[in-house]
Each structure stands twice: as structure tokens, then as C-alpha cells.
MIDOSE-1310 file (N, C-alpha, C; in nm, 2 decimals, decimal comma, always signed):
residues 125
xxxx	+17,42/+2,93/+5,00/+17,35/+3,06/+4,99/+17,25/+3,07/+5,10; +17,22/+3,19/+5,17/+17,15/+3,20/+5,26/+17,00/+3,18/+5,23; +16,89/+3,19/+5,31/+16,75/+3,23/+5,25/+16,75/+3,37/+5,28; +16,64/+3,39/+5,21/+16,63/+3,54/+5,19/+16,50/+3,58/+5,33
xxxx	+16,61/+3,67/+5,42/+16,46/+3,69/+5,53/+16,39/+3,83/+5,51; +16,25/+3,79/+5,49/+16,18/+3,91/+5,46/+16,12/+3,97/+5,57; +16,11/+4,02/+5,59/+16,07/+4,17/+5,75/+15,94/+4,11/+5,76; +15,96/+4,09/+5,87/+15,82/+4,06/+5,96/+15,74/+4,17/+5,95
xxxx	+15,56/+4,11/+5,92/+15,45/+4,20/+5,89/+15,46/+4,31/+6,02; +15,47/+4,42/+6,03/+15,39/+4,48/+6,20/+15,28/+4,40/+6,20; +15,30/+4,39/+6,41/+15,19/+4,36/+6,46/+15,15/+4,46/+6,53; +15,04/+4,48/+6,55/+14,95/+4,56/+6,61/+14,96/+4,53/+6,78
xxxx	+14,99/+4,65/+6,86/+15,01/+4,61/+7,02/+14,91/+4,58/+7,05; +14,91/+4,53/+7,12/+14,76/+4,46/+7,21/+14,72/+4,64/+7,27; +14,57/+4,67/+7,29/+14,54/+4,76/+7,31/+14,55/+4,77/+7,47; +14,68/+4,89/+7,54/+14,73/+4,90/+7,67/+14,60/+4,91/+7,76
xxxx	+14,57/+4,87/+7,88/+14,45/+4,90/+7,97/+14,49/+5,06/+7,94; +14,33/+5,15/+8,02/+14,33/+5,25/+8,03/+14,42/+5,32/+8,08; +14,47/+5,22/+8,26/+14,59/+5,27/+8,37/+14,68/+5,28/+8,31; +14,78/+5,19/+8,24/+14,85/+5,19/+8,22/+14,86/+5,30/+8,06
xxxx	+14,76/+5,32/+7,98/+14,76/+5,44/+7,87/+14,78/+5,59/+7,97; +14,71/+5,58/+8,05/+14,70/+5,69/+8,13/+14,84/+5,73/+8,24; +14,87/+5,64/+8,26/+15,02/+5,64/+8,32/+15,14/+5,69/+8,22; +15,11/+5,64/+8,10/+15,22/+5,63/+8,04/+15,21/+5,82/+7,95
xxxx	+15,09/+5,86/+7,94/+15,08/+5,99/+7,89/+15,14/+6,10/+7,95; +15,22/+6,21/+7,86/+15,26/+6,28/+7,89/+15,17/+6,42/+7,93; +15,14/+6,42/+8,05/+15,01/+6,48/+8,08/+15,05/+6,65/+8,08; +15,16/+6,70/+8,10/+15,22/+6,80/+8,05/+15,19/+6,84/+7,97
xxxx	+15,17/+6,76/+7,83/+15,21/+6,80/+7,67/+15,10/+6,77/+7,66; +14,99/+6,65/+7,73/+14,89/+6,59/+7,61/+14,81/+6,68/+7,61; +14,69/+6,65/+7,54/+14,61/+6,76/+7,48/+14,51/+6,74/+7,53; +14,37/+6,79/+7,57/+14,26/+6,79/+7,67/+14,19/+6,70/+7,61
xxxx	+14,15/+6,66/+7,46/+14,08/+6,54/+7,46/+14,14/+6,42/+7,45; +14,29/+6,38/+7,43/+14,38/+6,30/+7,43/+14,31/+6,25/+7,62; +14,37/+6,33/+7,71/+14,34/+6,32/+7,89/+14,18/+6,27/+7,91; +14,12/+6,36/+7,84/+13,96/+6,27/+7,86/+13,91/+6,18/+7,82
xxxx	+14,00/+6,11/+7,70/+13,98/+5,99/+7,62/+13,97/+5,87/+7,72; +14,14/+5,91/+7,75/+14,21/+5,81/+7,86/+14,10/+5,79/+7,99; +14,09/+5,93/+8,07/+13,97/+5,92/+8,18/+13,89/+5,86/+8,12; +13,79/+5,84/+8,04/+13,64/+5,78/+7,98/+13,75/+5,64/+8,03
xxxx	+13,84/+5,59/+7,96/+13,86/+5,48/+7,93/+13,87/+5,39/+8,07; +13,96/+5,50/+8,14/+14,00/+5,43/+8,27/+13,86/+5,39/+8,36; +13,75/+5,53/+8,36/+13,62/+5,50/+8,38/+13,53/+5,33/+8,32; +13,57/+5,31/+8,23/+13,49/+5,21/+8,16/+13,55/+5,10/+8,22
xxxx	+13,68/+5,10/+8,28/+13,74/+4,95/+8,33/+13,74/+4,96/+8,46; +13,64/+5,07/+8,54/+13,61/+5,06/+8,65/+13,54/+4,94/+8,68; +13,48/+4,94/+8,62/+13,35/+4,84/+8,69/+13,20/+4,93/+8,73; +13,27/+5,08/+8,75/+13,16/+5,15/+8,78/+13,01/+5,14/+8,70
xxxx	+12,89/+5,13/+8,74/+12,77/+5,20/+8,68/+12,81/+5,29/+8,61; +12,74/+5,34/+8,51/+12,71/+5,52/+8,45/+12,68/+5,60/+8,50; +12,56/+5,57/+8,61/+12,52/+5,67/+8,69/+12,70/+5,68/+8,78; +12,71/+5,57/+8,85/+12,86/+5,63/+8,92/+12,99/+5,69/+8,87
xxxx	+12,97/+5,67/+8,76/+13,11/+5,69/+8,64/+13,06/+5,86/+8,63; +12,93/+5,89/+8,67/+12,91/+6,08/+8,66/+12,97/+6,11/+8,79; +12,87/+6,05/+8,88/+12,91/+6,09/+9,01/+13,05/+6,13/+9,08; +13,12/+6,06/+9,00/+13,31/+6,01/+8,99/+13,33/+6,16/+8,92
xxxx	+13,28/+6,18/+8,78/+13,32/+6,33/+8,74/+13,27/+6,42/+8,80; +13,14/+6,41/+8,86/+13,05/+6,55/+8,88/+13,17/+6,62/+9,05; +13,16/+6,48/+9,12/+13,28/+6,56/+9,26/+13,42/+6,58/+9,20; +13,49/+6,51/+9,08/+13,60/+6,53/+9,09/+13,58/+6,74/+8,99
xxxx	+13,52/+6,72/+8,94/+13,48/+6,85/+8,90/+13,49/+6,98/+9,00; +13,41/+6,93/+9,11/+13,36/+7,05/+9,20/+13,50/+7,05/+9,30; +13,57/+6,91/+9,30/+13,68/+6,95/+9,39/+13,80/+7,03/+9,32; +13,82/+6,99/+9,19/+13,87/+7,02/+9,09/+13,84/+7,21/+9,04
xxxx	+13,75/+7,27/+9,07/+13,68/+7,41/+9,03/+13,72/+7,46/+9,18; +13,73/+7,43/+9,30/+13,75/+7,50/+9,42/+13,87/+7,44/+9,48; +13,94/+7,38/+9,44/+14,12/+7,37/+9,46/+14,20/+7,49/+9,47; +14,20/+7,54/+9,39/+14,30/+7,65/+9,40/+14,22/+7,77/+9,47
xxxx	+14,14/+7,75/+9,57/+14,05/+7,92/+9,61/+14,01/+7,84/+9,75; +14,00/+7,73/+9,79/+13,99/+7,66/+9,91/+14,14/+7,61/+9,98; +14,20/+7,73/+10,03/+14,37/+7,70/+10,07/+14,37/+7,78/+10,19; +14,47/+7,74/+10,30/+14,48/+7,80/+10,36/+14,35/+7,77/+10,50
xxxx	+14,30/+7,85/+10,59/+14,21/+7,86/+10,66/+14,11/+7,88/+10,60; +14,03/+7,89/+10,47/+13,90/+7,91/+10,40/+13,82/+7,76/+10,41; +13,71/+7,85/+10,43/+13,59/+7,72/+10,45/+13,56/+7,71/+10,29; +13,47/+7,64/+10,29/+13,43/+7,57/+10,16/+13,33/+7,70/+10,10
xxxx	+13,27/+7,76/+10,16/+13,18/+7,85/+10,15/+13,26/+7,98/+10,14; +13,36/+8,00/+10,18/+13,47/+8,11/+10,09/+13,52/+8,10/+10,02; +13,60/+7,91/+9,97/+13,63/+7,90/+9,83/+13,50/+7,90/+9,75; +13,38/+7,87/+9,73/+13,26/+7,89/+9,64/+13,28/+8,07/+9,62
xxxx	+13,28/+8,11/+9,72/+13,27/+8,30/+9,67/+13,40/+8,33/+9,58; +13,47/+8,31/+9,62/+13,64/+8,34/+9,57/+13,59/+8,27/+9,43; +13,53/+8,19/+9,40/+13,55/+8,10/+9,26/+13,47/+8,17/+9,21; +13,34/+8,25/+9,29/+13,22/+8,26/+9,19/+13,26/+8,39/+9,13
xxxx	+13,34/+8,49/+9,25/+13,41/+8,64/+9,17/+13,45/+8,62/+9,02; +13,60/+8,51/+9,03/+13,67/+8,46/+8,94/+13,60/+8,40/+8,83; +13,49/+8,32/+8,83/+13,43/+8,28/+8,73/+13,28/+8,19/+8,76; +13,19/+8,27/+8,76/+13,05/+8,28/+8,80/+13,00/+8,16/+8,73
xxxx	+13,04/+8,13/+8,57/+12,93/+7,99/+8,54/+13,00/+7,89/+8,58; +13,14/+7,90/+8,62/+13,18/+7,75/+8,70/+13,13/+7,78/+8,83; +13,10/+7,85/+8,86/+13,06/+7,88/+9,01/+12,94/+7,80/+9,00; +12,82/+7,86/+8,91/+12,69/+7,81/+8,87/+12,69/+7,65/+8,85
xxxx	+12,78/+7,56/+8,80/+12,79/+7,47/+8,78/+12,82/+7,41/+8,86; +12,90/+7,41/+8,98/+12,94/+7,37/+9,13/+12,78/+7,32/+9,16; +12,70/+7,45/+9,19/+12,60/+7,52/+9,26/+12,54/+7,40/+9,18; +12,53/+7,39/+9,05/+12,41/+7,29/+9,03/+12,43/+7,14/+9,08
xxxx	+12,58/+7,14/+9,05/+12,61/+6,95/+9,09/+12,61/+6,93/+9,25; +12,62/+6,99/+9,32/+12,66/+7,00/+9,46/+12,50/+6,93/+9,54; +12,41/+6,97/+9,55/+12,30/+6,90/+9,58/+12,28/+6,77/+9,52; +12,32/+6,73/+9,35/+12,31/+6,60/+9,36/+12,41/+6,48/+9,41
xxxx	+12,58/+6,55/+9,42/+12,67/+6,48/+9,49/+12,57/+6,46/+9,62; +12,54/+6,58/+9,68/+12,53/+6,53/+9,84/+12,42/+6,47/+9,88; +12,34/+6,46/+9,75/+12,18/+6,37/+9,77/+12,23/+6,20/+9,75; +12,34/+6,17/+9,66/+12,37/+6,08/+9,61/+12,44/+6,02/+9,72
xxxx	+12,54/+6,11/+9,78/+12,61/+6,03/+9,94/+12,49/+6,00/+10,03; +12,43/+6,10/+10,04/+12,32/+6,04/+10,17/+12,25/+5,92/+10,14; +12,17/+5,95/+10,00/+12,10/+5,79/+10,00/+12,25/+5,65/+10,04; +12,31/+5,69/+9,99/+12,43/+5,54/+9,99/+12,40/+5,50/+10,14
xxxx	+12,47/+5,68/+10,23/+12,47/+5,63/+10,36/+12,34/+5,57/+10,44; +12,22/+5,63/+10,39/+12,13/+5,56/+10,43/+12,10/+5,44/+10,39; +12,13/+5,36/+10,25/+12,11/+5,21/+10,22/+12,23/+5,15/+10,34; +12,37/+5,21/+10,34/+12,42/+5,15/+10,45/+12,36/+5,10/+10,57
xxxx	+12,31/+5,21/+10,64/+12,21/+5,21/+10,74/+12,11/+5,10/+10,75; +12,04/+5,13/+10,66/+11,96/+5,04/+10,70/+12,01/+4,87/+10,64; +12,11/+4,90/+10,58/+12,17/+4,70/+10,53/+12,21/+4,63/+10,67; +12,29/+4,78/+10,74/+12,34/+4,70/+10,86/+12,23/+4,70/+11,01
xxxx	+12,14/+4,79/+10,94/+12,03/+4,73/+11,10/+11,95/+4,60/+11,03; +11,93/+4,57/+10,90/+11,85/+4,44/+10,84/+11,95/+4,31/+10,92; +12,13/+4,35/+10,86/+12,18/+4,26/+10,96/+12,21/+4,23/+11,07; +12,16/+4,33/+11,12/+12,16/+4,29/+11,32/+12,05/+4,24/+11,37
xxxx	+11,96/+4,25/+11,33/+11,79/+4,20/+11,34/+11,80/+4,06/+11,29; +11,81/+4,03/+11,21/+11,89/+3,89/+11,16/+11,95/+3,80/+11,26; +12,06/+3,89/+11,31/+12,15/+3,82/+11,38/+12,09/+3,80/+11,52; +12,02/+3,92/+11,55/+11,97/+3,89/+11,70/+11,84/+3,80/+11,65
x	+11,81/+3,80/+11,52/+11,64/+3,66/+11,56/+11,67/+3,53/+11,55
């Protein structure tokens, strides 16, 4: 007589990295907080800061809001009008994030700056 084999308990999947949840979603079908879940997640296995993990949304936002209105020969400053016709508080929202993106690159490029004249002073003393 055989033994009697009883069904193995479910195991629980090891919980998928973000990339690979985010890869595997049907971004078609999924549902907006399903996609943002994933983003937060993918965000957290950055490595990034918090403050950079905005910075990461605040430009992907403003490039993300003037995509479809910056085509063609339009400057940046005709996709902002074309967006703002079409919808003024994403326009306003651009408008607010846009000076901190571009305060946020400058300082970087200026700690650049000055890391790499600290190391040439270095090197030449």
C-alpha cells in the first residue's frame, strides 16, 4: 500500500524586487495606484535619498506634463503655453517645481565644481 501524500502547504513567493514587479505589470490594464505602488517601490531600492527620490518625481512630472505639447520645432516655453491653455493648474504646478528642479541641478553642478578644483589644488600642492 502506498503512503498517503498530502499537498504541500503553499509557500509564499519571496517578495519580487520592485524591477522586476514593475516589469512584470501590465501597465496597459494596471490601475494608477497599483503603477505608483510599484514606482514608490522601485524608488526605495534606489539607493536614492528622499529628498532625491522627489527630485526623480518632481522632473519626471514636468517632463511627463509637457511631452505631448513640446513636439516638433516648439521650445520649451511654447510647450509650457500650449499646456497652460489645455490645463492651467498643471501648468501652475510645472511653474512651481521648475525653479526647484533647476536650483537643485545648479547647486549639484556647483558642489561638482568646486570637488574638482579642491582636487586639482591637491594635486598641484
Amino acid at each position: 500500500m502506498e503512503p498517503v501524500q498530502r499537498p504541500r502547504p503553499l509557500r509564499r513567493a519571496a517578495p519580487a524586487s520592485a524591477k522586476r514587479a514593475l516589469l512584470r505589470m501590465d501597465l496597459r490594464r494596471g490601475d494608477p495606484d497599483r503603477i505608483a505602488e510599484a514606482v514608490r517601490r522601485l524608488l526605495a531600492e534606489s539607493g536614492l535619498e528622499p529628498e532625491e527620490r522627489v527630485q526623480v518625481l518632481g522632473g519626471a512630472l514636468v517632463v511627463e506634463a509637457l511631452r505631448p505639447y513640446w513636439t516638433g520645432d516648439r521650445t520649451a516655453e511654447e510647450a509650457h503655453q500650449a499646456l497652460r491653455v489645455e490645463t492651467p493648474e498643471l501648468a501652475d504646478a510645472v511653474e512651481a517645481l521648475a525653479p526647484l528642479l533647476l536650483g537643485r541641478a545648479a547647486v549639484r553642478e556647483e558642489a561638482g565644481a568646486a570637488i574638482a578644483a579642491i582636487e586639482a589644488l591637491l594635486r598641484a600642492g
